[in-house]
C-alpha positions in Angstrom: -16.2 -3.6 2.0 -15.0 -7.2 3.8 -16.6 -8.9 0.2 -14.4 -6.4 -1.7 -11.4 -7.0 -0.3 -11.9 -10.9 0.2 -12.4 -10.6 -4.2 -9.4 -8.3 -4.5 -7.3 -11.2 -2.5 -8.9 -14.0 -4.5 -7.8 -12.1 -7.7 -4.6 -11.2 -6.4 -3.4 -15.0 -5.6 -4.5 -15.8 -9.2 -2.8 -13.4 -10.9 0.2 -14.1 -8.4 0.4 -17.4 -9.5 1.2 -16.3 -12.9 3.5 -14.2 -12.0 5.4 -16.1 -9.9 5.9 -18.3 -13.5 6.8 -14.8 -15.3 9.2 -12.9 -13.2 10.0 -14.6 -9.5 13.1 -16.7 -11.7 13.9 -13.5 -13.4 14.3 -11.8 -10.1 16.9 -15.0 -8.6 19.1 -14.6 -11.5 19.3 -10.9 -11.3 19.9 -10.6 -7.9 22.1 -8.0 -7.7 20.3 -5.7 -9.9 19.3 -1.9 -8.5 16.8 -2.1 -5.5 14.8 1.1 -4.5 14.2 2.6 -1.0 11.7 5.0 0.1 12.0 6.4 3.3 15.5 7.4 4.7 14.6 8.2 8.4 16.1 6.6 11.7 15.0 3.0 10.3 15.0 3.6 6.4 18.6 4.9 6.3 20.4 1.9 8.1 18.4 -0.6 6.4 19.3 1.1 3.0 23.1 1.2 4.2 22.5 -2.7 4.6 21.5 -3.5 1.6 24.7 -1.6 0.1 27.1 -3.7 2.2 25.5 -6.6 0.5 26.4 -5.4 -2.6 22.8 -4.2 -3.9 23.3 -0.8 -5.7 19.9 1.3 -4.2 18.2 3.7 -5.8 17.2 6.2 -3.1 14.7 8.9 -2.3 13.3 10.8 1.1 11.5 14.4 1.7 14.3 15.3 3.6 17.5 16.1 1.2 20.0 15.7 4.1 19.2 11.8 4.4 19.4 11.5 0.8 23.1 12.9 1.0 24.3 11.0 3.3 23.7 7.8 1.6 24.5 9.6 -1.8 27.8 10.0 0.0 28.4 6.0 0.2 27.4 5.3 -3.1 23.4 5.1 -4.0 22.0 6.8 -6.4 19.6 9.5 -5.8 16.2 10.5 -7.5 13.7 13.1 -6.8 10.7 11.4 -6.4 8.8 7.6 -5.6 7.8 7.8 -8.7 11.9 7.9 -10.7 12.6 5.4 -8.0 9.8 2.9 -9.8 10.9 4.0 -13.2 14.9 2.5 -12.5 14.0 -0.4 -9.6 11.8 -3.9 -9.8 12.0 -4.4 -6.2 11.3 -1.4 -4.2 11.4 -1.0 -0.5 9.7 1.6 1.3 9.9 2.5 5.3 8.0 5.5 6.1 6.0 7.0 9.3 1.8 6.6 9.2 -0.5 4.7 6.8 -1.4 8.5 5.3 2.2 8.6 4.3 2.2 5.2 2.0 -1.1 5.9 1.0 0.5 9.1 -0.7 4.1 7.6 -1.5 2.4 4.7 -3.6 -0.7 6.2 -5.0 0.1 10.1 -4.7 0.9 12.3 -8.2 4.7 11.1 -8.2 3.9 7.9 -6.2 5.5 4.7 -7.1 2.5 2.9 -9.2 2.2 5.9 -11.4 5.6 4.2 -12.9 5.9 0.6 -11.6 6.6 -1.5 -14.0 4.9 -5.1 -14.4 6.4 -8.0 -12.0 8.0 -5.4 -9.7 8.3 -6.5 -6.1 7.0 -3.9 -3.5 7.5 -4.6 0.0 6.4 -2.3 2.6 7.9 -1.9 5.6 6.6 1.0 7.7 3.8 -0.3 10.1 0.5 0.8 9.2 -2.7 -0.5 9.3 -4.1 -4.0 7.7 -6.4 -2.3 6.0 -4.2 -0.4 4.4 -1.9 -2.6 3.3 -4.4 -4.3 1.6 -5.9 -1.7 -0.1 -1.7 -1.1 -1.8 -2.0 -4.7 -2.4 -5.1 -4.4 -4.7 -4.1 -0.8 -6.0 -0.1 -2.5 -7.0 -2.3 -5.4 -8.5 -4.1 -3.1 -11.3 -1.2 -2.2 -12.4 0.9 -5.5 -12.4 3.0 -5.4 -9.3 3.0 -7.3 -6.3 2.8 -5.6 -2.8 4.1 -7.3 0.6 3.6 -5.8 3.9 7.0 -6.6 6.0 7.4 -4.4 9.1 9.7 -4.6 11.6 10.9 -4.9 15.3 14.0 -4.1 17.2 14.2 -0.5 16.8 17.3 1.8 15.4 20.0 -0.2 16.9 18.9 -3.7 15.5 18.7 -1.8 11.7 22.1 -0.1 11.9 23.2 -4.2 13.1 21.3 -5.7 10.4 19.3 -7.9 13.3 16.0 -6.4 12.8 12.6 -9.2 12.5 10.6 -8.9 9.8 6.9 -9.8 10.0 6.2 -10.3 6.3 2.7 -10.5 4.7 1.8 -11.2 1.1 1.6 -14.1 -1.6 3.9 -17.3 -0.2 5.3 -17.8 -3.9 6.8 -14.2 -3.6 7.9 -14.7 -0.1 11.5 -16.3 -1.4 11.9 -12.9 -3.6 11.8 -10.6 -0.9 13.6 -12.9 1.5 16.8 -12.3 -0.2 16.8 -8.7 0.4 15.1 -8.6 4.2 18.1 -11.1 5.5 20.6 -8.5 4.4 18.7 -6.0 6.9 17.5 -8.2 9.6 18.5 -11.9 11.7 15.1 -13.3 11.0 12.1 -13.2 8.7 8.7 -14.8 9.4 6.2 -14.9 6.9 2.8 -14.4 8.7 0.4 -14.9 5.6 -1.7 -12.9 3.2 -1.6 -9.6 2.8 -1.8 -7.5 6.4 -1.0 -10.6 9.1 2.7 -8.6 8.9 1.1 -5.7 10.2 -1.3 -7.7 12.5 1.9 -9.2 14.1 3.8 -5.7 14.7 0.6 -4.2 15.9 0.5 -7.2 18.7 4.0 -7.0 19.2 3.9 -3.2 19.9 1.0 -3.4 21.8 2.5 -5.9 24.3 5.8 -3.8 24.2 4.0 -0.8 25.5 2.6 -2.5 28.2 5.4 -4.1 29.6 7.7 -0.7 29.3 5.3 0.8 31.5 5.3 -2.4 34.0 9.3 -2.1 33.9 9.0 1.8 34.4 6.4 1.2 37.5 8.2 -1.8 38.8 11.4 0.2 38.9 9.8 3.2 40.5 8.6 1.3 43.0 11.4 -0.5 43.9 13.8 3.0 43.7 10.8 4.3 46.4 11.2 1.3 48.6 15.1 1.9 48.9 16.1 -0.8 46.0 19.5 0.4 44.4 18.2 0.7 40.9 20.7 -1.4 39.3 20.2 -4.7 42.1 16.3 -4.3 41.7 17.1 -4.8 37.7 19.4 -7.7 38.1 17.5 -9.7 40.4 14.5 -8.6 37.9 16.1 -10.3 34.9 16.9 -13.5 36.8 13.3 -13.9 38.4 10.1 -14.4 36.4 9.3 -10.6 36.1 12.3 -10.4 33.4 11.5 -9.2 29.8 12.7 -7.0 27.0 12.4 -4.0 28.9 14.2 -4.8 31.9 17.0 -6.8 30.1 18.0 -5.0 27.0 16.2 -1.8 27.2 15.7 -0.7 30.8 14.1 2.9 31.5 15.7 3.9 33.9 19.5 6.2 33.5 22.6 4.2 35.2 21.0 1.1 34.9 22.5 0.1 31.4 24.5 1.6 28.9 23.9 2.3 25.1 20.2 2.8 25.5 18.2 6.1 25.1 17.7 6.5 29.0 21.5 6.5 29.0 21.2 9.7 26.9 18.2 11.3 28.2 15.9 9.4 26.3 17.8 10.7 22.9 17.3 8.2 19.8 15.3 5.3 19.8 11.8 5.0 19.0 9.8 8.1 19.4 7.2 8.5 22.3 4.8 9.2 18.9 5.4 6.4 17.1 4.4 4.3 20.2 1.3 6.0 20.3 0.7 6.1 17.0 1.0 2.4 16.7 -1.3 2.3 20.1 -3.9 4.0 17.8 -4.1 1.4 15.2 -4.0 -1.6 17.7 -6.8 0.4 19.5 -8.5 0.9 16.3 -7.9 -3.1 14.9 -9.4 -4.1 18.7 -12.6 -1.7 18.1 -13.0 -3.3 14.2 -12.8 -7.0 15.8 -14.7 -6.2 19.1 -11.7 -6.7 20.9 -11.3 -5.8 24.4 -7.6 -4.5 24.6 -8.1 -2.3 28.6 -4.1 -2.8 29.1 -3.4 -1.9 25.5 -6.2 1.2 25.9 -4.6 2.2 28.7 -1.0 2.3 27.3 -2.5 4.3 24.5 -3.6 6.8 27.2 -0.5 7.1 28.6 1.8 7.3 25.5 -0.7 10.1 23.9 -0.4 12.0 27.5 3.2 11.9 27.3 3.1 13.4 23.8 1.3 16.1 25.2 3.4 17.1 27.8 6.9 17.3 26.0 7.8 13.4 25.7 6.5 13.6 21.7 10.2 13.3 20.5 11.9 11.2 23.6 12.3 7.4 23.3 9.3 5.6 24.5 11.1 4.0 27.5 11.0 8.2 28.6 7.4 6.7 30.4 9.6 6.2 33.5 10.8 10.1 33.6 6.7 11.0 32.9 6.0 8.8 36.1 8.3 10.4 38.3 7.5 13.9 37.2 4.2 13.1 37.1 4.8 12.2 41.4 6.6 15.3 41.7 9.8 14.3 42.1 
């Protein structure tokens, strides 16, 4: 399987190269042209939105009807299926939740390659796993398109902002083409290499950020146990070495900041599933490479716990109300 996919990618950069020659110029002229989106949830719709302010008429579809008329409502244009989206678009973005779900929005009966059409850009923003993404990469390559894995990091309020990172995988010469439409969405794009180093970089990232909520959740506890006013134990945190993303910008626990899910009992954000869902594939990526990942196993632990006991549609950073119930408090 490793051979077949190191010959899919050796194929792929040829063709690529051709391609970048055929259509890549075509694309920079026409930038303005219709640009699809599959996947209006709490990240597709803001990003979508983005790309509107810019000026890019979008070309919209989602299972759910409601997020299709709320973006209706501010001027895209709505089709029924991925596959209408691919008939009207050359450069389609899609953001959706598990690597089942692309499988089935690219390659399903109304999937987008039943109607691509030759030199359209696909970029693929939902995080999934490498594997995966390569596999679209091949399957888009059969029938002329090119497929870029580009997920991202920073969570609802960075897409609704327009500062969201993008890890982006895929062919280099293509990287310029999809550029144009990931800095209308995001602050910063990084392109990580071939096909599936995008989703190796999220996977990492995630993984780390899992861990450290639950440090910050602990840390806090602790410290709220030991007669620290919550709010001094987080300053003195974020000006000392134990400082990081989830004591500074995103801290667990309610009072502490404002305009973060523990504000609003852990409403919004990104779901205690998604976190363990993302657990799974960095747990599964670790067993593939013979990994050892015993932080990131545990975290996965945790996270799928929590799902299990009524955290499945809470904010991640919820971890600190598990802990405290979980002490009886």
């Amino acid at each position: 399987m490793a051979a077949l996919f190191r010959g899919s990618r050796n194929v792929l950069l040829r063709w690529n190269k051709h391609v970048d020659l055929a259509f890549v110029s075509t694309r920079s002229m026409a930038s303005k042209t219709p640009v699809g989106f599959v996947g209006l949830g709490n990240m597709g719709s803001p990003m979508a939105k983005n790309l509107l302010k810019n000026g890019y008429p979008v070309i919209a579809t989602d299972v759910f009807p409601e997020s299709c008329k709320e973006l209706q409502d501010i001027g895209a244009q709505v089709v029924d299926s991925p596959a209408e989206v691919a008939e009207k678009a050359d450069r389609i973005l899609t953001m959706l939740p598990s690597s089942p779900n692309v499988i089935e929005v690219y390659t399903g009966p109304n999937g987008i390659l039943k109607k691509v059409k030759k030199g359209t850009l696909l970029i693929d923003s939902s995080t999934i796993d490498p594997a995966v993404s390569r596999e679209m990469a091949v399957a888009a390559e059969k029938m002329g398109a090119v497929f870029m894995d580009a997920p991202v990091s920073g969570g609802v309020g960075a897409a609704s902002m327009a500062k969201l990172t993008f890890m982006v995988g895929g062919v280099k010469e293509e990287y310029n083409a999809a550029q144009e439409l990931l800095t209308c969405m995001g602050a910063n794009a990084v392109y990580c290499g071939q096909v599936g180093t995008g989703q190796a970089a999220k996977i990492c990232n995630n993984m780390l950020l899992a861990i450290g909520m639950i440090g910050t959740a602990e840390t806090m506890n602790l410290g709220i146990r030991l007669g620290l006013d919550p709010k001094l134990l987080a300053k003195i945190l974020n000006m000392s070495s134990g400082r990081c993303w989830s004591s500074d910008t995103y801290n667990p626990v309610p009072g502490v900041m404002e305009g973060v899910p523990s504000a609003n009992n852990y409403q919004g954000g990104f779901g205690t599933t998604l976190m363990a869902k993302d657990l799974g594939l960095a747990q599964n990526t670790a067993t593939d490479t013979k990994t050892p990942i015993p932080l990131g196993s545990l975290a996965h632990q945790i996270f799928r716990v929590m799902c299990s006991r009524g955290y499945a549609n809470k904010d991640f950073s919820s971890v600190f109300q598990f802990l405290r119930e979980e002490e009886g408090q």
